[in-house]
C-alpha positions in Angstrom: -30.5 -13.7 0.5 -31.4 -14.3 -2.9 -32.8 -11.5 -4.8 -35.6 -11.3 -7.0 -34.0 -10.8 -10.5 -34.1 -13.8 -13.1 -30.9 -13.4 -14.8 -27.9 -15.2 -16.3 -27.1 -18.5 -13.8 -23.6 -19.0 -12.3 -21.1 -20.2 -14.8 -22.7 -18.7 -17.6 -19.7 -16.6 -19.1 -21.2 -13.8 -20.0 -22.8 -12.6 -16.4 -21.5 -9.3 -15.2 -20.3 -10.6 -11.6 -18.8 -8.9 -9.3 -17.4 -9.4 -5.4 -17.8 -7.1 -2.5 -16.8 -6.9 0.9 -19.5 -5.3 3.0 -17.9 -3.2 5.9 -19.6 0.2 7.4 -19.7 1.5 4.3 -23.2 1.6 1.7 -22.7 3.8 -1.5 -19.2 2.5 -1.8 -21.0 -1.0 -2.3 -24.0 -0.4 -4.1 -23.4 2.2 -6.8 -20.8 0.7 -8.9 -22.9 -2.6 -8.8 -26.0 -0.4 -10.6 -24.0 1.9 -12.3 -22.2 -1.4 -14.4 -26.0 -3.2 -14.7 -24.3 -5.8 -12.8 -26.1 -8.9 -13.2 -25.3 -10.9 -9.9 -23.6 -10.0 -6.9 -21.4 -11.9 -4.3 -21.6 -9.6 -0.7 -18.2 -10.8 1.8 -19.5 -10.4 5.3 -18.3 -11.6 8.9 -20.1 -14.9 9.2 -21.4 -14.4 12.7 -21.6 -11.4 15.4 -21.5 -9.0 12.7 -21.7 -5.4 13.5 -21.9 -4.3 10.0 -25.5 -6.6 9.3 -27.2 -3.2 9.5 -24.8 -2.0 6.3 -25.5 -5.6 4.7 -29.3 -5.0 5.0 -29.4 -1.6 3.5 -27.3 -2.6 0.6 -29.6 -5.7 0.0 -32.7 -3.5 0.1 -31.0 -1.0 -2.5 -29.8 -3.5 -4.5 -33.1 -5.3 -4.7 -34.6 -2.3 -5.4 -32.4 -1.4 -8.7 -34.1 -1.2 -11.9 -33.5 -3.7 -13.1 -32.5 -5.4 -9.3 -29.3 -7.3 -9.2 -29.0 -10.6 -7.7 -27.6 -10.7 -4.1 -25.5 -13.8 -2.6 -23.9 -13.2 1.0 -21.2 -15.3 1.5 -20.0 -15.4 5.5 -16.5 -16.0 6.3 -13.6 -14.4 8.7 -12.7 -10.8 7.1 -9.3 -10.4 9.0 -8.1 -13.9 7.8 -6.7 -13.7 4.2 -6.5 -17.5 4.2 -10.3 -17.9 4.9 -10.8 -15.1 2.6 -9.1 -16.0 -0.2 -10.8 -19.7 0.3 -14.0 -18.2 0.1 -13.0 -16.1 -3.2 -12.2 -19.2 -5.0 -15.3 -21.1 -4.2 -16.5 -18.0 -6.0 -14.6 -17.9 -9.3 -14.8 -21.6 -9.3 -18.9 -21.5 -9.3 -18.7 -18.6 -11.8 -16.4 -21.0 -13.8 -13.7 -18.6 -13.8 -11.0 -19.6 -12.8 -8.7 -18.9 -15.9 -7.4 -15.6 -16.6 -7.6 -14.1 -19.4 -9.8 -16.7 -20.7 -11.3 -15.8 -24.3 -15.1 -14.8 -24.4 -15.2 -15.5 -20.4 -15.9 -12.1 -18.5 -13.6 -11.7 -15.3 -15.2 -11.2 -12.0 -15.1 -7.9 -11.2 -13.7 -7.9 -7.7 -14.4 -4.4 -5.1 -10.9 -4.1 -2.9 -11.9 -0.2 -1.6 -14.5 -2.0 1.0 -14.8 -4.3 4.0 -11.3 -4.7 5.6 -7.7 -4.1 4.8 -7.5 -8.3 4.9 -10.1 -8.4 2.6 -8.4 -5.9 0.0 -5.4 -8.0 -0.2 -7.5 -11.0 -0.7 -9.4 -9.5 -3.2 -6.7 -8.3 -5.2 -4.4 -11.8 -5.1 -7.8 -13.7 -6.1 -7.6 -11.3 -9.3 -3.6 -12.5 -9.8 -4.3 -16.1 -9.5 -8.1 -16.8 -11.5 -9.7 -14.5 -13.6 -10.9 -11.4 -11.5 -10.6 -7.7 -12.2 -10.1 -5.7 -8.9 -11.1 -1.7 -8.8 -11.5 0.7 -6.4 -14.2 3.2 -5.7 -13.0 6.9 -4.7 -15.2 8.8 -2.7 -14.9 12.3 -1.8 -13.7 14.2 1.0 -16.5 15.4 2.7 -17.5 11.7 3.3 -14.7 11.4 5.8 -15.9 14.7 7.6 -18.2 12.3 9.6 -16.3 9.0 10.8 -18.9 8.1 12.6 -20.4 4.5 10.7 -24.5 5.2 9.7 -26.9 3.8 7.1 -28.8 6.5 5.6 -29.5 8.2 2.3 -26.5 10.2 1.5 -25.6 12.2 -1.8 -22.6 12.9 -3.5 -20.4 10.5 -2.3 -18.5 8.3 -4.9 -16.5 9.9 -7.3 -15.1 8.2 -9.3 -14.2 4.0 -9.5 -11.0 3.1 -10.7 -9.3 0.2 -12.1 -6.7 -1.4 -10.3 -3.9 -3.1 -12.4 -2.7 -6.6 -11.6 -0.3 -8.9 -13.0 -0.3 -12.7 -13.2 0.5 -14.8 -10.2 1.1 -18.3 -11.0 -0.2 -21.4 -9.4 2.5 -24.4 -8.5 2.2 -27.1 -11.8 0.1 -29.8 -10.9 2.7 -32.2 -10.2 3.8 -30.0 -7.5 0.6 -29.8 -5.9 0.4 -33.3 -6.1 3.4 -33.5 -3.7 1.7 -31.3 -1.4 -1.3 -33.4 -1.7 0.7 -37.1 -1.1 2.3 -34.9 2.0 -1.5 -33.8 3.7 -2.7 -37.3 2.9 0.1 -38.9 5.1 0.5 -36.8 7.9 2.0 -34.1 6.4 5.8 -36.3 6.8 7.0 -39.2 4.8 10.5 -40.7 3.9 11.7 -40.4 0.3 11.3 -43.6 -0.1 7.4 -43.6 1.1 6.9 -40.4 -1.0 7.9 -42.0 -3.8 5.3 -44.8 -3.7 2.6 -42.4 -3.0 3.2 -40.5 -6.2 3.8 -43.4 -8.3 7.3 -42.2 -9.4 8.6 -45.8 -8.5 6.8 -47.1 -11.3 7.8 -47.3 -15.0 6.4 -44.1 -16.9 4.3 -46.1 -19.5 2.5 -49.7 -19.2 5.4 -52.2 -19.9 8.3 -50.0 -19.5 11.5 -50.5 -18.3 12.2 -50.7 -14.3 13.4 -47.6 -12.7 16.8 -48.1 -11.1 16.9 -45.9 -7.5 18.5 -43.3 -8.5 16.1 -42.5 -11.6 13.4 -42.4 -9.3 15.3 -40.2 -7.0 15.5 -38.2 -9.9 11.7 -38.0 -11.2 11.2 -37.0 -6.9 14.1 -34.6 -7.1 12.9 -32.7 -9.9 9.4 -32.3 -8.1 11.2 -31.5 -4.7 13.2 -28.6 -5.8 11.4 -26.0 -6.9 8.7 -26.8 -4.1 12.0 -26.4 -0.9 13.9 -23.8 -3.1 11.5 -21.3 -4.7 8.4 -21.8 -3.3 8.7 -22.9 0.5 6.3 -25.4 0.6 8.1 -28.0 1.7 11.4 -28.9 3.9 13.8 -31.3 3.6 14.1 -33.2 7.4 17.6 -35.5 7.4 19.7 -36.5 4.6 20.6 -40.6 3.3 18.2 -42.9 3.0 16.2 -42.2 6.4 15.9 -38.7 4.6 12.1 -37.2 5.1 10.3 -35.0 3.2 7.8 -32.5 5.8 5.0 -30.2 4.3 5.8 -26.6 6.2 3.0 -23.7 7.3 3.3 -22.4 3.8 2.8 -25.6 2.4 -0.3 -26.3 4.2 -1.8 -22.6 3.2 -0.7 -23.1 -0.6 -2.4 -26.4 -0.5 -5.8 -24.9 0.6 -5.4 -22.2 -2.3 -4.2 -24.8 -5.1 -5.5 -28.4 -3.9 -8.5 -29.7 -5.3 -11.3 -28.9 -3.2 -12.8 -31.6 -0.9 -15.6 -33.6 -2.0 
């Protein structure tokens, strides 16, 4: 639902862009996107049966009718799956070309984790640790809650306040971890050592000409890689031991590698 408002294109730095989940919930949605001026608008909604379409549409038409109207994408996906969610925020930051925080002279994507669902929070706020997103809440005030009944209508005197929410860093696997991870998917999600080592390239000479790799310095390039990927992070599991010895992506493994892979082409 594109709105009518010519401004800034995706991936120009400078757009004020911002994410919101859309639940039963209006005001909460719509006033901090015209209070900022923001410039383009990404609405998180259930992709199908969606009860709160009738929230979506109200905050479409409000938005559209903003002086000066802000640009409106809905993006569909499951709201009670962080996995999905989180997938669907990076598609985001990686069409808005933000996907490095803290970037100089790049904006972050201002990211709304008071709306939609609790799933959607969380997602919302570890999209802003990993790329280049700035999560806040919106307070409203108490005689909102007076009626819990969900309703679109015109209603006064709701938000408050918004607040930022602080976040600190979280850091992606290297690439030549993911790269493991990747090798892993590729094969079945199981390979011997030996196997694994092929697929990576790490039984090959570092430069053009170089000296052969004895075993065990290969071993050595694969163990440094392994580690940290079994020991800190999860992702992977060590199945037998010797030279039969298999390498197995786990659940974790298989959810970090939708987060951090390269996306399919």
């Amino acid at each position: 639902m594109p709105s009518r408002r010519a401004g800034p294109s995706p991936g120009d730095p400078h757009s004020r862009v911002h994410i919101v989940p859309v639940g039963f919930e209006v005001e909460r949605v719509t006033e901090p996107l015209v209070d900022e001026r923001a410039d383009r608008v990404y609405l998180i909604t259930r992709r199908e049966r969606d009860a709160a379409a009738p929230f979506v549409a109200e905050v479409v038409r409000r938005l559209r009718r903003a002086s000066p109207p802000v640009e409106v994408r809905v993006v569909g996906t499951d709201p009670w799956s962080v996995f999905e969610t989180l997938g669907a925020y990076r598609g985001i930051f990686e069409a808005e070309r933000r996907g490095v925080r803290g970037a100089a002279g790049v904006l972050p994507i201002r990211v709304n984790v008071s709306t939609g669902t609790k799933i959607t929070a969380i997602a919302g706020t570890l999209a802003c640790m990993l790329w280049n997103g700035e999560p806040y809440y919106v307070q409203v005030s108490r005689s909102w809650y007076s009626d819990r009944t969900p309703r679109v209508g015109s209603v006064r005197d709701v938000v408050e306040r918004v607040e930022p929410v602080n976040v600190y860093e979280l850091r992606a696997p290297a690439p030549e971890l993911v790269e493991v991870l990747e090798a892993l998917a590729r094969r079945g999600g199981s390979l011997r050592k030996r196997e694994l080592l092929r697929e990576l390239g790490l039984d090959r000479p570092a430069s053009p000409g170089g000296a052969t790799l004895s075993p065990q310095a290969q071993h050595g390039r694969l163990r440094r890689r392994l580690e940290p990927l079994e020991s800190r992070w999860g992702f992977v599991r060590s199945e037998s031991s010797g030279p039969r010895a298999r390498v197995a992506l786990t659940e974790q493994g298989r959810v970090a590698l939708g987060l951090f892979g390269r996306p399919a082409r």
